[in-house]
C-alpha positions in Angstrom: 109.0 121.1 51.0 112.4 119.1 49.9 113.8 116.5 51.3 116.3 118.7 53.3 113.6 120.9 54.9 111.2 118.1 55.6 109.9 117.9 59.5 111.5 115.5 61.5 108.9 112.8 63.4 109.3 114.7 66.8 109.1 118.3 65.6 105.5 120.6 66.1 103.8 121.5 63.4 102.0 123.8 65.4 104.6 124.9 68.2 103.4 128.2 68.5 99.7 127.4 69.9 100.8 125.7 72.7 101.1 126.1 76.2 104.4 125.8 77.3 105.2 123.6 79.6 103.1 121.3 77.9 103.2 117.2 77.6 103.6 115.6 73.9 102.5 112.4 72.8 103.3 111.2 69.6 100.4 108.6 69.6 102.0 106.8 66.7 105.4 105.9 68.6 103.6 104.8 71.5 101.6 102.3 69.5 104.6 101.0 67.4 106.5 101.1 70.6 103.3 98.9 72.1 103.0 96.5 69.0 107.0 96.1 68.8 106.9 95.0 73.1 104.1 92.7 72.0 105.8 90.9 69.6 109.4 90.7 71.2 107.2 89.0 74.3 105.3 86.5 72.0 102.3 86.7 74.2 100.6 89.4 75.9 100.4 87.3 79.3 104.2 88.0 79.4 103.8 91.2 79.6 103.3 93.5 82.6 104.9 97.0 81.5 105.9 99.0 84.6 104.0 102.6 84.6 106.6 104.9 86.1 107.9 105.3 82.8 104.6 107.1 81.7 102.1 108.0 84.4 99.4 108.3 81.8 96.3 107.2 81.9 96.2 107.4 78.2 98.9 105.4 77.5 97.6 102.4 79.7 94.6 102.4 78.2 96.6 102.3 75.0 98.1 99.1 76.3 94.7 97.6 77.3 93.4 98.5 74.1 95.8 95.8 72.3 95.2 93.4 75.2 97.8 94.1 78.0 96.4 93.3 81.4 99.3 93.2 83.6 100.7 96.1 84.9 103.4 97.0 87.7 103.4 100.4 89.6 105.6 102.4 92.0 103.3 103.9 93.5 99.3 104.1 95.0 98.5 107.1 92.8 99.9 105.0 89.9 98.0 101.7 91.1 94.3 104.2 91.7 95.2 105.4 87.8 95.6 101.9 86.9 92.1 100.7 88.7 90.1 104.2 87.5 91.5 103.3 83.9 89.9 99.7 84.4 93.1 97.6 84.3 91.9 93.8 85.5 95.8 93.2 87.2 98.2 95.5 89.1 101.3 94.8 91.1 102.1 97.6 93.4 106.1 97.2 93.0 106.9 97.5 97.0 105.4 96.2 100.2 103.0 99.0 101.7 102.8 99.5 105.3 101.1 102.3 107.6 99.4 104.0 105.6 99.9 103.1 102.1 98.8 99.8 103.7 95.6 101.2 103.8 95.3 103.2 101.1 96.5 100.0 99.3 93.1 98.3 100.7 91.1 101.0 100.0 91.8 100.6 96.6 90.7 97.2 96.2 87.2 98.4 98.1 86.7 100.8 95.4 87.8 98.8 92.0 86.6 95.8 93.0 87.4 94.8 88.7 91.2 95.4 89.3 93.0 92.4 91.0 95.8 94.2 93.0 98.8 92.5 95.1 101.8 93.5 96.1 105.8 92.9 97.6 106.9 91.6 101.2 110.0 90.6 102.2 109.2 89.9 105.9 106.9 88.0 108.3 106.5 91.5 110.1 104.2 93.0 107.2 102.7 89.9 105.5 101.5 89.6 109.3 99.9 93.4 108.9 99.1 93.4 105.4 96.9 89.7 106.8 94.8 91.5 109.8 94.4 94.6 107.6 93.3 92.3 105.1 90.8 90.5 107.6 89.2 93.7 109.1 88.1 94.9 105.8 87.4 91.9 104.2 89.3 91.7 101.2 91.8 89.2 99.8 95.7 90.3 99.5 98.0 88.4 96.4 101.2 88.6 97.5 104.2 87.8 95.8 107.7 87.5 97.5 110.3 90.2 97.0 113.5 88.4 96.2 117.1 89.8 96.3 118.5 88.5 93.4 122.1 90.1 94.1 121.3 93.9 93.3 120.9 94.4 97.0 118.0 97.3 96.8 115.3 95.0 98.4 113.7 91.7 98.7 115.1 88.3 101.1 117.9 86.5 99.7 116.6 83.2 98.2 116.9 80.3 100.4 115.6 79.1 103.7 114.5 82.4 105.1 112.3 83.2 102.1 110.8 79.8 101.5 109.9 80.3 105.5 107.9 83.5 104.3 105.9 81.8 101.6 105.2 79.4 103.8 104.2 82.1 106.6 102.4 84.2 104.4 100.5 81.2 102.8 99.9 80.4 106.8 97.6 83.5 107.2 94.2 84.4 106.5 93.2 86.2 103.3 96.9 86.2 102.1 97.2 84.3 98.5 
């Protein structure tokens, strides 16, 4: 084949056998895409890649395989992927409550090798996410939700939030 009818990286070379609509990985963008994040963060401990963008188990475990630990989710399906894939640390990206609280605490019950925490923005649900905490006796990290001016979520920096860390750090089970 010349040079003018060569493949491009993204096209099939065997379109026709599959199932349409189908999910394509090109494994090796994902690992020059994992080696290049690697490098611009000089250390693997500054790294917690967010999930959302892939969902896949696959792909995490891609991650883990050239030692990322940290990860961030959006959601509990995304944070029980994370544990059943054996990730040691996972930040659920929002404060659960009801219950995604429990499901949250669940999860920690079941992969007990996954260190989970999550958001809060308010004395309401560190409060909640403390006695939810007690009754099933497991330990909640938390870490506080700032607004840093983008106004989607979090407490505005200041008094008010160093009164939650200082709250939250108040109650039982909460680190």
């Amino acid at each position: 084949m010349n040079a003018q009818h060569q493949a491009a990286w993204y096209q099939l070379r065997n379109i026709a056998t599959i199932d349409s609509p189908a999910l394509v990985l090109y494994y090796d963008r994902i690992h020059a895409n994992i080696r290049l994040a690697k490098q611009l963060a000089g250390n693997v401990a500054n790294l917690r890649p967010h999930v959302k963008t892939n969902k896949i188990a696959e792909v995490c475990r891609m991650m883990m395989d050239e030692g990322i630990t940290q990860f961030k989710c959006a959601t509990i399906a995304e944070a029980e992927m994370l544990g059943l894939s054996g990730a040691v640390d996972v930040l659920l990206a929002y404060q659960p409550v009801g219950p995604k609280a429990e499901r949250f605490v669940r999860l920690m019950k079941v992969y007990t090798g996954t260190v989970f925490s999550c958001l809060v923005d308010n004395k309401t649900t560190a409060a909640e996410l403390s006695a939810l905490a007690v009754a099933h006796r497991v330990e909640i990290r938390l870490w506080i939700d700032l607004n840093t001016g983008m106004d989607r979520t979090g407490i505005r920096p200041g008094e008010e939030a160093l009164s939650l860390w200082d709250y939250a750090a108040s109650l039982p089970v909460l680190k």
